[in-house]
C-alpha positions as CSV (number, residue, x, y, z in Angstrom):
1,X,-57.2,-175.2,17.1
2,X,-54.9,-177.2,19.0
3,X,-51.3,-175.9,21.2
4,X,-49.2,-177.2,18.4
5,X,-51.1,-175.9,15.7
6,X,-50.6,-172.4,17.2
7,X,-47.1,-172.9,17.4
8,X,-46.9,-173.6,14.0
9,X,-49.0,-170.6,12.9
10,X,-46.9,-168.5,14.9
11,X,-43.6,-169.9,13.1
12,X,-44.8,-169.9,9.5
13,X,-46.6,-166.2,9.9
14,X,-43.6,-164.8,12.3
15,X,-46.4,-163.3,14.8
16,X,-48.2,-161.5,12.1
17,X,-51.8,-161.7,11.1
18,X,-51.8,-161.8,7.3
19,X,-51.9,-158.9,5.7
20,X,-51.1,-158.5,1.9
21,X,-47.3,-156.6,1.0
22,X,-47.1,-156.2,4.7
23,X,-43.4,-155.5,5.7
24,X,-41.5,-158.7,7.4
25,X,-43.8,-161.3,6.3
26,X,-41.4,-162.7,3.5
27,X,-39.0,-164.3,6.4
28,X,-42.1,-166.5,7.8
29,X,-41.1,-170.3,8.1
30,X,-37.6,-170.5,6.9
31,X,-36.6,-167.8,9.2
32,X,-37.6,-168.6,12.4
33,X,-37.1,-172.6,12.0
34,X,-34.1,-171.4,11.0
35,X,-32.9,-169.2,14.2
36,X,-34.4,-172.0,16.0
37,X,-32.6,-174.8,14.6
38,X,-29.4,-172.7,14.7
39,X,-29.8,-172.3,18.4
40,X,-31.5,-174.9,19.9
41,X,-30.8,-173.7,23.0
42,X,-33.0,-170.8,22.1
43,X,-35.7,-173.7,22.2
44,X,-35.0,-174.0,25.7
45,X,-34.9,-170.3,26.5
46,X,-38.7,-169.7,25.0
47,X,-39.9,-172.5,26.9
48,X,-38.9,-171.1,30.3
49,X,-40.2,-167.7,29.7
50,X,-43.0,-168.6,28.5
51,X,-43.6,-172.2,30.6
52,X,-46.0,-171.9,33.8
53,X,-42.6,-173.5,35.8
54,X,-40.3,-171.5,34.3
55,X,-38.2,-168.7,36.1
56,X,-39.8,-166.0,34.6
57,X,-43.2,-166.9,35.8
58,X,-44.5,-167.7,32.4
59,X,-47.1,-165.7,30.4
60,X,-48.3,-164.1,33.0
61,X,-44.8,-163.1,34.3
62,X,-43.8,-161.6,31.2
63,X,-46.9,-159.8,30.9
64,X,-46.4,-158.1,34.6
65,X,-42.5,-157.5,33.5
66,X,-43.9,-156.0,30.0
67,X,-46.1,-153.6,31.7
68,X,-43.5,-152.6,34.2
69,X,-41.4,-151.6,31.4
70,X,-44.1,-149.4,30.1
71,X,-44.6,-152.5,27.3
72,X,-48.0,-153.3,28.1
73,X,-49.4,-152.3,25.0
74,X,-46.8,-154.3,23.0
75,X,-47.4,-157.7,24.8
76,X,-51.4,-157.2,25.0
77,X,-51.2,-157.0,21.4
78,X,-49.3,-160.0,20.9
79,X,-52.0,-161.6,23.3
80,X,-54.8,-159.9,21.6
81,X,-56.6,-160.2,18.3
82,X,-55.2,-157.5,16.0
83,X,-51.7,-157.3,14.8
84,X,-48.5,-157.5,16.7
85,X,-46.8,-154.6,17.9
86,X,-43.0,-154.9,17.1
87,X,-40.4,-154.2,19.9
88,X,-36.8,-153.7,19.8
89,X,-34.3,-155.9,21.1
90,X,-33.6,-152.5,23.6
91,X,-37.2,-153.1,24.9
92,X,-36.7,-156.4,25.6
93,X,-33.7,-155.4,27.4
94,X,-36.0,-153.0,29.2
95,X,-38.8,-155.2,30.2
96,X,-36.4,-158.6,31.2
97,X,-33.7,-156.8,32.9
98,X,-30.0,-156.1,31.4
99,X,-28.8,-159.6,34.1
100,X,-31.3,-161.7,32.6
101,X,-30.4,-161.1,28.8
102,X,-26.7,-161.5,29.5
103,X,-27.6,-164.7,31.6
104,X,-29.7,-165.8,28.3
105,X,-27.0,-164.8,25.9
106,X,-24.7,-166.7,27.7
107,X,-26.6,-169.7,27.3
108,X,-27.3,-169.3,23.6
109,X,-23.4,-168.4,22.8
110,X,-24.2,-164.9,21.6
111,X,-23.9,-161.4,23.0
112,X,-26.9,-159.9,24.9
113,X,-27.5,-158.0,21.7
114,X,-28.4,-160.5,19.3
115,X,-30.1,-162.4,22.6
116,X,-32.7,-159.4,22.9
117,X,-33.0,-159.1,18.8
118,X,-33.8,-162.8,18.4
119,X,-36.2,-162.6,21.3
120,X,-37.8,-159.5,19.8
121,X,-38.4,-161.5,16.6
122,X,-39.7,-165.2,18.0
123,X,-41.8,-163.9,21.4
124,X,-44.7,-162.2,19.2
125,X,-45.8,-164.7,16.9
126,X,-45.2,-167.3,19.6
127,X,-47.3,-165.6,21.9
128,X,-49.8,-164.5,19.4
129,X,-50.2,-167.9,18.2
130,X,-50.3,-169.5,21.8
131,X,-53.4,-167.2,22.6
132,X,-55.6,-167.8,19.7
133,X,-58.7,-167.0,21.7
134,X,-57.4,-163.2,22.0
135,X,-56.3,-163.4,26.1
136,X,-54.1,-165.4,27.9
137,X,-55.9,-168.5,29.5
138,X,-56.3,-168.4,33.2
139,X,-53.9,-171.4,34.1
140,X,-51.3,-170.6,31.8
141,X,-50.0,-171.9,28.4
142,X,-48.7,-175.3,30.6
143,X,-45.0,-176.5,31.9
144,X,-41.9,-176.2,29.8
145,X,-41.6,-179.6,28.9
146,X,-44.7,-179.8,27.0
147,X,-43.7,-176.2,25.0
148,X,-40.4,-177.8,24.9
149,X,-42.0,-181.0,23.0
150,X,-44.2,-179.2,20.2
151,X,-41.6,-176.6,19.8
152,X,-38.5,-179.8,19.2
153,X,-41.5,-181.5,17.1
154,X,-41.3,-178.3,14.8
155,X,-37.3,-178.9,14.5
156,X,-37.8,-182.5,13.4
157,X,-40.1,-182.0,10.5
158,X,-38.7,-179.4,9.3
């Protein structure tokens, strides 16, 4: 399965592993393609978290900030094989730092409330999808630019 077909699972199953009349799973697609395309700058934001040269030191940053926070178990299910544990835009808050919302929400034109609820909803199907093998590869999920690419492609054909 390639990167881009990962991204795409992760966008039209919202982070979830199917699972008949589970909860959430009607928003799928048109719901995150939507936030997305609403906020492209949200694009941008994604790819630098989760981008090997990005500031927060990419996957493997946000896993060491996640654990910190006491999230660990959240983020290794994302990562892992089973289903996604939600969090909160609060825990979000919690594990990125109160400055580094407010510096996102700044750049996405909303308050650091919506910042941390819209991250809560995009990070764990992204993730999940981006680490189809069940662990996070060794040298990272590559530089911002190409996430930014396949994640702009997605915007395009929608």
């Amino acid at each position: 399965m390639g990167l881009l077909d990962s991204v795409l699972g992760a966008v039209m199953n919202k982070g979830q592993q199917p699972q008949p009349g589970a909860a959430g799973s009607e928003a799928g697609l048109g719901g995150i393609i939507g936030m997305l395309a609403s906020n492209p700058q949200l694009v941008q934001v994604v790819t630098g978290m989760l981008g090997n040269d990005g500031q927060h030191g990419g996957l493997g940053g946000l896993v060491s900030k996640f654990e910190q926070a006491g999230l660990g178990g959240a983020i290794s299910s994302w990562i892992g094989g089973g289903p996604n544990q939600a969090v909160s835009g609060d825990q979000i808050t919690s594990a990125l730092g109160s400055g580094t919302v407010s510096d996102i929400a700044a750049r996405l034109g909303v308050n650091p409330d919506e910042a941390a609820g819209q991250l809560s909803q995009l990070l764990p199907g992204i993730i999940n999808h981006l680490t189809p093998e069940g662990h996070a590869p060794a040298q990272g999920l590559g530089n911002s630019g190409d996430l930014m690419g396949m994640l702009g492609g997605l915007l395009k054909g929608r």
